[in-house]
C-alpha positions in Angstrom: -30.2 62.5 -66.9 -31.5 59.7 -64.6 -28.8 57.4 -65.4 -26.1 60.2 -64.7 -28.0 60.8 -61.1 -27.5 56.7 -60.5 -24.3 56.6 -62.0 -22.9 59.3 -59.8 -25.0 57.5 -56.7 -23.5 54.2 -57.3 -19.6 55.9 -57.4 -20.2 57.9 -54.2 -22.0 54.6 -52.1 -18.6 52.4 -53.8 -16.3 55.4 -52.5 -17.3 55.4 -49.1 -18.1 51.7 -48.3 -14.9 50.5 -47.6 -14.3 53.3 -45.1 -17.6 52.2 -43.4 -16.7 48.4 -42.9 -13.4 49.6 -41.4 -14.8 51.6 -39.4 -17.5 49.2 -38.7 -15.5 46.3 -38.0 -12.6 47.6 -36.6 -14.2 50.4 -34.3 -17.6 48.9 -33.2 -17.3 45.3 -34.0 -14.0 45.4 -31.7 -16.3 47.4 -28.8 -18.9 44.9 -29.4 -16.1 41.7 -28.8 -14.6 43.5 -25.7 -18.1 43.9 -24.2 -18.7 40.3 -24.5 -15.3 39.4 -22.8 -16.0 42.0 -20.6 -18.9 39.5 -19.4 -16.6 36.1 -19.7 -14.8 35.1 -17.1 -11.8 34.8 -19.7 -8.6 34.2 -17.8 -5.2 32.9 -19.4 -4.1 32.5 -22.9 -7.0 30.5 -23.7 -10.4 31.8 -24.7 -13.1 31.4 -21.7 -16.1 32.7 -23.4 -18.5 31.7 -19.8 -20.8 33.9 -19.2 -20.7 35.8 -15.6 -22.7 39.0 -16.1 -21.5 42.0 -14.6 -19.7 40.2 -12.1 -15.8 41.8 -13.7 -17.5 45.1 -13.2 -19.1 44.7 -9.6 -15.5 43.5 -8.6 -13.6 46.6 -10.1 -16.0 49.3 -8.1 -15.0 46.9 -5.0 -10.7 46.7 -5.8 -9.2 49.0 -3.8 -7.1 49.6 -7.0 -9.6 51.1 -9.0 -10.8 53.2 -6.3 -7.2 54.9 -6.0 -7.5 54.9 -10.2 -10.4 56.9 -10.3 -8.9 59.3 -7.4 -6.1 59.6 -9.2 -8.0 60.1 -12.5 -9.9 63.0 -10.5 -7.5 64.5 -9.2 -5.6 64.5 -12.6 -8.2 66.2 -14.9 -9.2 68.9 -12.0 -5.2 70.1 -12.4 -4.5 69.5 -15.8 -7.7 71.0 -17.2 -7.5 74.1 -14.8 -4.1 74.8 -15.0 -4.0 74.2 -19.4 -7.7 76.6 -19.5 -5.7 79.5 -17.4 -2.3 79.1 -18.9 -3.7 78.9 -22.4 -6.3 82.2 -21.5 -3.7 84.3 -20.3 -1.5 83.5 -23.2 -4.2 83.9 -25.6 -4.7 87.1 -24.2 -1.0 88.1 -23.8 -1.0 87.4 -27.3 -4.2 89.4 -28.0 -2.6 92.9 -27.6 -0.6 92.9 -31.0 2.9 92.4 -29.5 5.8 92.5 -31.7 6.7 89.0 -32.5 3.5 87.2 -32.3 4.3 84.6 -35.0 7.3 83.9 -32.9 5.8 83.1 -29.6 2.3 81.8 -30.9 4.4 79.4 -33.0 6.7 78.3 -29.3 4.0 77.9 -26.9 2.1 75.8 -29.6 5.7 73.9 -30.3 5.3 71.4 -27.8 1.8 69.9 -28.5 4.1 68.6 -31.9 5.6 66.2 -29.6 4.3 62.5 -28.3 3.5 62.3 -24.8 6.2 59.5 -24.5 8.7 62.4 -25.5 7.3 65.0 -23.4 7.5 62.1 -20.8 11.1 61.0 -21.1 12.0 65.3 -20.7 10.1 65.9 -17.5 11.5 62.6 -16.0 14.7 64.1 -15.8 13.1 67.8 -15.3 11.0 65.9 -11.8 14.2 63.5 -11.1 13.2 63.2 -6.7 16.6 61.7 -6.4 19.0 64.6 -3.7 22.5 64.2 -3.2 25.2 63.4 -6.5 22.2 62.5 -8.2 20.1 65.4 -8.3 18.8 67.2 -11.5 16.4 69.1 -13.0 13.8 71.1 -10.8 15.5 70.5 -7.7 19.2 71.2 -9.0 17.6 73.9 -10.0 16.4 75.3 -6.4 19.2 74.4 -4.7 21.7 76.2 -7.0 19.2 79.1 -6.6 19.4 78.9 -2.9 15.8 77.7 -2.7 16.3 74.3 -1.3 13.0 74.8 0.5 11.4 73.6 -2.6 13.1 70.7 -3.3 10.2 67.4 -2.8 10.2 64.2 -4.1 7.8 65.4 -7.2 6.0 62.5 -8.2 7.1 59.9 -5.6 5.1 62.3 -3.4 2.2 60.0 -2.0 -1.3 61.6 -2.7 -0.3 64.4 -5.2 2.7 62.6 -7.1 -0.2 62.3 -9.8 -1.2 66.1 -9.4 2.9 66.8 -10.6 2.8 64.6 -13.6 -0.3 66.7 -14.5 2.2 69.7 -15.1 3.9 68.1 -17.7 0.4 67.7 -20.0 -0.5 71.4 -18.5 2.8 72.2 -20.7 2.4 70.4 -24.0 -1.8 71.1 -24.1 -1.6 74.7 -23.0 -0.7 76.0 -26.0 -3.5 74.2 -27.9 -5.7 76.1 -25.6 -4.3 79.5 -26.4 -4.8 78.5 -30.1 -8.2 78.0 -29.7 -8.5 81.3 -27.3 -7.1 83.4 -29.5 -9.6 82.1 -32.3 -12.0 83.2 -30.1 -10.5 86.5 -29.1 -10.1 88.0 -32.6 -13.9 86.8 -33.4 -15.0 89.3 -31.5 -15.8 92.1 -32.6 -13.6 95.3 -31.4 -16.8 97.7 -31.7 -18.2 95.9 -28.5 -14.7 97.1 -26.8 -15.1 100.5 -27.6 -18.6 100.8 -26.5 -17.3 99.5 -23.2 -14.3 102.0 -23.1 -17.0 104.7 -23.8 -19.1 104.1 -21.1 -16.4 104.0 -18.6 -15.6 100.4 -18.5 -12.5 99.2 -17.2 -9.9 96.7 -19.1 -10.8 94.1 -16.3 -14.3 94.7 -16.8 -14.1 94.0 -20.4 -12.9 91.2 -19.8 -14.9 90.0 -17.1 -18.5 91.1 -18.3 -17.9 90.6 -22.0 -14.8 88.6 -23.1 -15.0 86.2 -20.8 -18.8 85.7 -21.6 -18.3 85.3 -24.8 -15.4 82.8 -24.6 -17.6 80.0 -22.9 -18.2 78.2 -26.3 -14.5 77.7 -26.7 -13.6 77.0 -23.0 -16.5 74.4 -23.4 -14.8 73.0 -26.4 -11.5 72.9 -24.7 -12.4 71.6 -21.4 -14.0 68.5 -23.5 -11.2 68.0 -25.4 -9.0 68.2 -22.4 -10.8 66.3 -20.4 -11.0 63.5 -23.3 -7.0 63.4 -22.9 -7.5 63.1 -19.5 -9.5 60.3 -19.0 -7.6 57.9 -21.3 -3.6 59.0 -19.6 -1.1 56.3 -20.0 2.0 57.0 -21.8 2.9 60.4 -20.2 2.7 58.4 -16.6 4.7 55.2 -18.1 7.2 57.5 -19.6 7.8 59.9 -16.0 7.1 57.5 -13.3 6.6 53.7 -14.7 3.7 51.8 -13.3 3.7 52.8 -10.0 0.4 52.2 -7.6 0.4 55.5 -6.2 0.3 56.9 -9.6 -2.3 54.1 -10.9 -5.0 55.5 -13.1 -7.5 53.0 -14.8 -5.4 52.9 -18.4 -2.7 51.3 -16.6 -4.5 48.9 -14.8 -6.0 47.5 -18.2 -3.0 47.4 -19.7 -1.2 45.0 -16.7 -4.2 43.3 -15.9 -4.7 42.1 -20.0 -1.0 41.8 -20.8 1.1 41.1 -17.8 -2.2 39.1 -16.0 -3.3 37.9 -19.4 -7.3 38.6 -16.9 -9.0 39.2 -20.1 -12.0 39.7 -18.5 -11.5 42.6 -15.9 -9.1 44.2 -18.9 -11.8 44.3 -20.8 -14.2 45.7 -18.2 -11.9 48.4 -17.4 -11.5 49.1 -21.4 -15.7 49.6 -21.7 -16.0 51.8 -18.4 -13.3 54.3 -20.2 -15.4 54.3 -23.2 -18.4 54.8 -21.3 -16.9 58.0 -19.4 -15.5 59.4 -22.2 -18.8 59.1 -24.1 -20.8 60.9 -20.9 -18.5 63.6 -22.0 -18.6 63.5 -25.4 -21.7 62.6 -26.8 -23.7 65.7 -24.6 -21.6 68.0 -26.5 -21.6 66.5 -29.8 -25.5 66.5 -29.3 -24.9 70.4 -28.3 -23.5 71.4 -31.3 -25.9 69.5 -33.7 -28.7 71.1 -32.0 -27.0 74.9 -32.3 -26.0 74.1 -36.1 -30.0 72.7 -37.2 -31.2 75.9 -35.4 -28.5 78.3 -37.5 
C-alpha cells in the first residue's frame, strides 16, 4: 500500500513540475530581471547593468509625463468602473424580472466582451471620429442628422476628458461581464426574503435598496477588482481609438515608447514594476479576503 501512496506521489509532483518552472521562470524570474533593470541605468541596445538605486523611480514621480499618466489613469478607472458597475446592475436587474427573451439579450449584452480591445478599438474610432465637415461620422453624424448639433465635440481630442470618452468604449465591452456576474448574484438570493419584504409593506425600491443591494456587495467587490485590474494596465483600447497621444498618456504607453521606441530600459522597466505593484495593492487584499472567508466556512 506504501509503495502505491509513493508511486501516486511521485506522478502528481512529475505532473505539476513543469508547470511550476514555467511559471517560475517565466512569471517571477522575468519580474525579478525587470526589477534589477529597473535599478540599472540601462540605456541603448546594449546591456548597462550599473547600479543607480531608485534613481529611474524618483525621476518618474518628478516627469511631468507620468504625472498626467496617473491623472489620466484616475480619471479612467473612476468612469469606466462606475459607468460598467451601473450599466451592468441595471441590466442584471432588467434581466432579473423573467422577460421574454432572456437568453436573447443576456447572450447580446455579454456579445461584446468576446471581442479584443484592439477590435472594440478600431469600431469606436470610427463611432468618436472628432473630424466635422465632409468627413464627419459616427456619433456626431449621428447628432447632426438628428438635428442635435449641439452635441457634436471633438470626443477624445477633447483636452482633460478625451480619456474620460475612450472609457465608454470599455464601459461597453465590460458591462455585460458585470451583468453576468449580477445576475449570479441576483438569482442566489433567495425569493422568500422578497416576500417577507412585500408583506411587511416594503416597496420594490426598498427591496432593493435595504436588501438586494446589501447583499450584492460581495459581487460588486469582485467586479470593481476585476475592473479595476483592466483599468490599471489600458493600452491597446487607447492605441487602437486615439494612437499615442500625450493628452491621452496613461503609464502602459509610456513603457511601451520609452523601452521600444527610446530603447530607456531602465525607466521602462520602472514604469513595468510600479504597474505590478498597483495592481497587486488591489489584488492581493482581496485574494487575502477570500482565503480568510473560505478557512472560516
Amino acid at each position: 500500500m506504501a509503495s502505491y501512496k509513493n508511486k501516486d506521489t511521485f506522478i502528481s509532483i512529475a505532473l505539476v513540475t513543469p508547470s511550476i518552472l514555467a511559471v517560475g521562470i517565466f512569471v517571477y524570474g522575468f519580474i525579478g530581471w525587470s526589477l534589477r533593470v529597473s535599478l540599472s541605468q540601462w540605456k541603448g541596445l546594449l546591456p548597462d547593468y550599473t547600479w543607480v538605486g531608485l534613481k529611474n523611480y524618483l525621476e518618474l514621480f518628478s516627469d511631468p509625463r507620468f504625472q498626467v499618466d496617473i491623472r489620466n489613469t484616475v480619471i479612467f478607472t473612476v468612469v469606466f468602473v462606475a459607468g460598467s458597475l451601473l450599466i451592468g446592475l441595471l441590466l442584471a436587474i432588467m434581466l432579473d424580472q423573467n422577460l421574454r427573451g432572456e437568453t436573447f439579450f443576456r447572450n447580446l449584452f455579454i456579445f461584446p466582451m468576446a471581442v479584443s480591445f484592439i477590435v472594440t478599438g478600431v469600431v469606436w474610432r470610427w463611432l468618436m471620429n472628432p473630424a466635422e465637415g465632409s468627413r464627419m461620422s459616427g456619433f456626431n453624424l449621428l447628432f447632426h442628422n438628428m438635428g442635435f448639433d449641439f452635441l457634436i465635440n471633438q470626443w477624445h481630442n477633447t483636452p482633460g476628458w478625451g480619456i474620460a470618452a475612450i472609457a465608454l468604449a470599455a464601459i461597453w465591452q465590460m458591462s455585460g461581464y458585470t451583468m453576468a456576474l449580477y445576475i449570479g448574484g441576483l438569482r442566489s438570493i433567495s425569493d422568500d426574503l422578497r416576500e417577507a419584504a412585500r408583506v411587511d409593506g416594503a416597496s420594490e425600491i426598498q427591496i432593493y435598496r435595504y436588501i438586494i443591494l446589501p447583499l450584492l456587495s460581495p459581487v460588486t467587490l469582485s467586479a470593481m477588482i476585476i475592473l479595476g485590474h483592466i483599468s490599471l494596465k489600458v493600452f491597446d483600447l487607447i492605441v487602437a481609438i486615439a494612437g499615442k497621444q500625450f493628452p491621452l498618456d496613461v503609464p502602459a504607453i509610456y513603457m511601451w515608447q520609452a523601452t521600444f521606441d527610446g530603447y530607456f530600459f531602465g525607466r521602462g522597466a520602472a514604469i513595468s514594476i510600479l504597474l505590478l505593484v498597483m495592481v497587486s495593492v488591489l489584488v492581493i487584499p482581496y485574494i487575502r479576503f477570500n482565503l480568510k472567508n473560505e478557512a472560516e466556512v
